[in-house]
Each structure stands twice: as structure tokens, then as C-alpha cells.
NUDRENMAR-785532 format. One record per residue (C-alpha): residue in one letter; z, y, x; residue number from 1. Coordinates in steps of 0.05 Angstrom, whole numbers. Example, Ala and Ser with C-alpha at 12.3 -4.5 7.8 and 13.67 -1.06 7.14 Angstrom:
<site code="a" c3="156" c2="-90" c1="246" pos="1"/>
<site code="s" c3="143" c2="-21" c1="273" pos="2"/>
END
This chain:
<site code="x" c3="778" c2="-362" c1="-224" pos="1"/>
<site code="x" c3="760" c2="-286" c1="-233" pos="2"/>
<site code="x" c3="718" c2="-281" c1="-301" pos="3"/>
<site code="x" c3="687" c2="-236" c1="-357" pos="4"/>
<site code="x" c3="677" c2="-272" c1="-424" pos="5"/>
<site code="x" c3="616" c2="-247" c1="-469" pos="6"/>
<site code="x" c3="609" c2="-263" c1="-541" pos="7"/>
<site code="x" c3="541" c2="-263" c1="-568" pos="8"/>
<site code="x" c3="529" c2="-245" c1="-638" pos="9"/>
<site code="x" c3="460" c2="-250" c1="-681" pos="10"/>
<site code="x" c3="394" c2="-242" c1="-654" pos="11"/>
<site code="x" c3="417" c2="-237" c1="-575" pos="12"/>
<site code="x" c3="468" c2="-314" c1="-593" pos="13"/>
<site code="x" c3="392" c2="-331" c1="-620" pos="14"/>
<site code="x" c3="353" c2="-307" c1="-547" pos="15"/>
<site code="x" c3="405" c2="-332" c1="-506" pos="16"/>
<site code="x" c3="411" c2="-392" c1="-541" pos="17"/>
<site code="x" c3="494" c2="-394" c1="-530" pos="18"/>
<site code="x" c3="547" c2="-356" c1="-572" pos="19"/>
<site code="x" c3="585" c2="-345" c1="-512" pos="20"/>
<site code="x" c3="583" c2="-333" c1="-435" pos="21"/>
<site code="x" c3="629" c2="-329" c1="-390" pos="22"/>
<site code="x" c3="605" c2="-286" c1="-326" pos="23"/>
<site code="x" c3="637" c2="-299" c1="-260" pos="24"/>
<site code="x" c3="662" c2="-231" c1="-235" pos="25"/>
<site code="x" c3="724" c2="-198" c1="-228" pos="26"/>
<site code="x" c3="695" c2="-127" c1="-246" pos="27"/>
<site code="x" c3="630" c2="-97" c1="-263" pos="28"/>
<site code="x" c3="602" c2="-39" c1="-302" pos="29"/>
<site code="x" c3="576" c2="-55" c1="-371" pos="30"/>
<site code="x" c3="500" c2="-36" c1="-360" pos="31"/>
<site code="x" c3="508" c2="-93" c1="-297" pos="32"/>
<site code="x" c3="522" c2="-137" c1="-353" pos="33"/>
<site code="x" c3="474" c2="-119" c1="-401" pos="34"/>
<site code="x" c3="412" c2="-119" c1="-342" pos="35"/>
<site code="x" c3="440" c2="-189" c1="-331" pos="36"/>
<site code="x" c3="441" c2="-215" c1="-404" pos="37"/>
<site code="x" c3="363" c2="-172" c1="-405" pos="38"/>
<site code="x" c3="338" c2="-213" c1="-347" pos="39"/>
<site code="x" c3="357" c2="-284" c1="-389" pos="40"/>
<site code="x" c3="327" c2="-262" c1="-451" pos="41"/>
<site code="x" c3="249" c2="-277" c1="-471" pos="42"/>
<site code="x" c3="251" c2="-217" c1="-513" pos="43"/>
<site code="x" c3="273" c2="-152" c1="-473" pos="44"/>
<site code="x" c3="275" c2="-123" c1="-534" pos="45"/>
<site code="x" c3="340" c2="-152" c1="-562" pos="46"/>
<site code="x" c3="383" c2="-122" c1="-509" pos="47"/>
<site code="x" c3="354" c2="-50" c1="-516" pos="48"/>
<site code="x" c3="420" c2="-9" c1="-507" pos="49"/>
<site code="x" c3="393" c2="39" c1="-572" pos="50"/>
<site code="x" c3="406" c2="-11" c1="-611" pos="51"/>
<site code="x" c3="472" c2="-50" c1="-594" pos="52"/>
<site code="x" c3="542" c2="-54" c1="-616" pos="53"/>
<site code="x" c3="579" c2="-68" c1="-553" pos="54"/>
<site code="x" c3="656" c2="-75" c1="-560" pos="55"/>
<site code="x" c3="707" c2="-85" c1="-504" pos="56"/>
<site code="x" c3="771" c2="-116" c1="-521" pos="57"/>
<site code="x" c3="757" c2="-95" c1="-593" pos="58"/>
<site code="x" c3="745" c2="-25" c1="-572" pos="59"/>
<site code="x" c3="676" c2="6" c1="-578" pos="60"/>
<site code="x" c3="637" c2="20" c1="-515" pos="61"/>
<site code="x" c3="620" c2="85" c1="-527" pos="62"/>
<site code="x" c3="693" c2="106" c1="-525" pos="63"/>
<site code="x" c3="716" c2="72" c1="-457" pos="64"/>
<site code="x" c3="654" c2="109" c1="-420" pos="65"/>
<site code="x" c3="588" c2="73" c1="-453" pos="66"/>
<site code="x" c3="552" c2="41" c1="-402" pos="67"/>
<site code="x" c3="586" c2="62" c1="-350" pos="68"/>
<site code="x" c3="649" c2="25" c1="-379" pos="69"/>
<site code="x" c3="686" c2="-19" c1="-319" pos="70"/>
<site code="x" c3="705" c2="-92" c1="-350" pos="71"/>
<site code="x" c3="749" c2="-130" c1="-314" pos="72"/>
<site code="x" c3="769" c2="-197" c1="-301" pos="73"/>
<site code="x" c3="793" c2="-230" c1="-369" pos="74"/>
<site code="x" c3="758" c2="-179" c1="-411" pos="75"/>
<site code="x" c3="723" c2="-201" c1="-469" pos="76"/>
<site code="x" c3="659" c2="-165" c1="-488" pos="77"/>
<site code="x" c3="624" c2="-174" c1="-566" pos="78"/>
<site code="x" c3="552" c2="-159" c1="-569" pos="79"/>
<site code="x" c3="515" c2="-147" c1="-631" pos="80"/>
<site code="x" c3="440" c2="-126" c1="-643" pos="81"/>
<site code="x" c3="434" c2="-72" c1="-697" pos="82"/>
<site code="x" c3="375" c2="-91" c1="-740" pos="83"/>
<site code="x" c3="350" c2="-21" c1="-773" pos="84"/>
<site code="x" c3="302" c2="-20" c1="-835" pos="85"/>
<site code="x" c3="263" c2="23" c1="-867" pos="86"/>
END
């Protein structure tokens, strides 16, 4: 079985109400896969791209193409809402 695995970390484990997910696709770009996680949240807000730390096989997102990254089947995806004060 063809499948991306998403850990959840912080406030979007908290909305989501699981530390991990495992998505059944073989391939999708990373924005897919935040609209997705988005669309199961009650608060929108958690998942706002401005303030995530997405890593890819313990490589940062923004240097394998940012949203428009390609994950793949067995992949393993960490996201973690940045919580900025003032």
C-alpha cells in the first residue's frame, strides 16, 4: 500500500487530535497536503503556511521547493506551528 506518513507536532497534533497520519497517496505536492490537513482542522489558522516548520525526510521544505515540494510514497513529513510573541 502506496503511503505518505505525517507527524504532527504542537498546536496542529492538538487540532487534529492525532500525532500522526498516514495519507494514502503515492505522490502529491506539499500544499495538497497541507489544504488537506486545513480542511480537518477547526481552526484554519493553525495550518497558515506563514507560520509552519514543515520538514521532509528531515530536510526543511523550503529547500526541496517549499510548497511546491513533491513527497512521495514512504516519505515522512514533520509539521510544527511556530508560535511568535511579542
Amino acid at each position: 500500500m502506496r503511503m505518505i506518513n505525517v507527524k504532527l507536532l504542537g498546536g496542529a497534533k492538538r487540532v487534529i487530535g492525532k500525532d500522526h497520519l498516514e495519507i494514502q497517496k503515492q505522490n502529491a505536492k506539499l500544499h495538497e497536503i497541507v489544504a488537506m490537513l486545513n480542511s480537518m482542522s477547526s481552526n484554519s489558522n493553525i495550518f497558515n503556511t506563514d507560520n509552519l516548520l514543515i520538514v521532509i525526510n528531515g530536510v526543511e521544505s523550503s529547500m526541496l521547493g517549499g510548497l511546491d515540494a513533491m513527497v512521495n510514497d514512504g516519505d515522512v513529513i514533520s509539521i510544527v506551528p511556530v508560535v511568535h510573541g511579542g
